[in-house]
C-alpha positions in Angstrom: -81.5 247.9 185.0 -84.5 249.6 183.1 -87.3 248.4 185.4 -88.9 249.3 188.6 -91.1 247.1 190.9 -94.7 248.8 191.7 -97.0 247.8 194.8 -100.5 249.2 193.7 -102.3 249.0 196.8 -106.5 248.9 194.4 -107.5 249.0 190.9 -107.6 251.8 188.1 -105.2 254.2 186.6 -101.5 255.4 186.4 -99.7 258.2 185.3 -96.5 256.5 184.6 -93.0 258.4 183.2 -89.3 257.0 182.8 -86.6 257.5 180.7 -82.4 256.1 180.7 -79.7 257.9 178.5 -77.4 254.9 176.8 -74.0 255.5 175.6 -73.0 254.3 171.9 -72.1 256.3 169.2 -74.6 255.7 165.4 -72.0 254.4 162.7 -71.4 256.7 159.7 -73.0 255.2 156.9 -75.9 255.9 154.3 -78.9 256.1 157.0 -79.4 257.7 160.7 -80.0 255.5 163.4 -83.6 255.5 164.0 -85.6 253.7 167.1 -89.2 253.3 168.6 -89.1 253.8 172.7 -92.1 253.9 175.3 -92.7 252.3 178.5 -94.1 248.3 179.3 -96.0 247.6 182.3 -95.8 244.0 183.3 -93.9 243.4 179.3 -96.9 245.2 177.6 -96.3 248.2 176.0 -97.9 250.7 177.6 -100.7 252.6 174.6 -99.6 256.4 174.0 -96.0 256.1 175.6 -93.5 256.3 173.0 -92.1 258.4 170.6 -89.7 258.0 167.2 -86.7 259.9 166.9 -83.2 259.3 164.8 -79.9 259.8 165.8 -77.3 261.6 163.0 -74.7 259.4 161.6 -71.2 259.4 163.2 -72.9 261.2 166.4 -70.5 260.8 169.4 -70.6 259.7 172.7 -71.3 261.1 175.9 -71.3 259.7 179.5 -74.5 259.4 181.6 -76.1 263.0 181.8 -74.2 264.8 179.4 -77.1 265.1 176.4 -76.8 261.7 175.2 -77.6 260.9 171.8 -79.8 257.9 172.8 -82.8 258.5 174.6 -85.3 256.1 175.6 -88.3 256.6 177.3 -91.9 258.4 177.4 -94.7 259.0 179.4 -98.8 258.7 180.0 -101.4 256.8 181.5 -101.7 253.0 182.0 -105.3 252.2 182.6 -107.0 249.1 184.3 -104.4 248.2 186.7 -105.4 245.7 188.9 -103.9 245.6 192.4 -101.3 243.9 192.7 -97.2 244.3 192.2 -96.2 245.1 188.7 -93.1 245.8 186.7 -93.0 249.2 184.9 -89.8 249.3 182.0 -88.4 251.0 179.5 -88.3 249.4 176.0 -86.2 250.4 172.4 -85.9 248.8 169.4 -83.7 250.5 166.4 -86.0 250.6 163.2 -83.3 251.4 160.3 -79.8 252.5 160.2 -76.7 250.9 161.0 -76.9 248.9 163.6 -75.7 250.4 167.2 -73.9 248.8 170.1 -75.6 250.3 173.1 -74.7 250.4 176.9 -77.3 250.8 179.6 -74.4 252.0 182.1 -76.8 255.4 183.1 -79.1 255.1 185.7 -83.0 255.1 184.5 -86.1 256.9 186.1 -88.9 255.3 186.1 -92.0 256.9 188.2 -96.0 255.8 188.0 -98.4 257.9 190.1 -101.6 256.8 191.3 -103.5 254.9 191.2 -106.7 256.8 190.7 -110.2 256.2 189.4 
């Protein structure tokens, strides 16, 4: 659901963006819900991409495009593609809190521009 299938026509660089709003709701507890996110080309995290954010405890849930509270995404510049077809995605992984039960049910965008020397 999170990826897109890329035909780069010659070598070099990408300016590559996405990002998906998931639906879940951070437990009340002793801790936000914190997570790492960026983008993977090909399942290789793309250098530059990501960000860190938390997510307050007990925060509630919204339904694709209403502010969710769980953001995943980034954007920059994948260098040294080769020709070829390729697989951009969006990657998460929850680095402390309680743990959250996310659903993917938004639809993502993923874009990559280029390619260029």
């Amino acid at each position: 659901r999170t990826a897109k299938y890329l035909g780069v026509t010659h070598a070099g660089k990408l300016d590559v963006s996405g990002f998906v709003d998931a639906t879940g709701s951070c437990p009340a507890g002793p801790d936000n819900c914190t997570f790492e996110t960026g983008l993977y080309l090909d399942g290789v995290a793309i250098p530059g991409t990501g960000f860190s954010y938390f997510v307050m405890q007990g925060s509630p849930t919204f339904p694709c495009g209403g502010s969710a509270p769980f953001f995943f995404g980034g954007s920059g510049l994948a260098a040294s593609v080769p020709a070829g077809t390729h697989v951009l995605s969006i990657g998460y992984s929850q680095t402390g809190g309680p743990t959250v039960d996310l659903s993917f049910d938004c639809e993502p965008f993923l874009q990559a521009v280029g390619p260029y020397q």
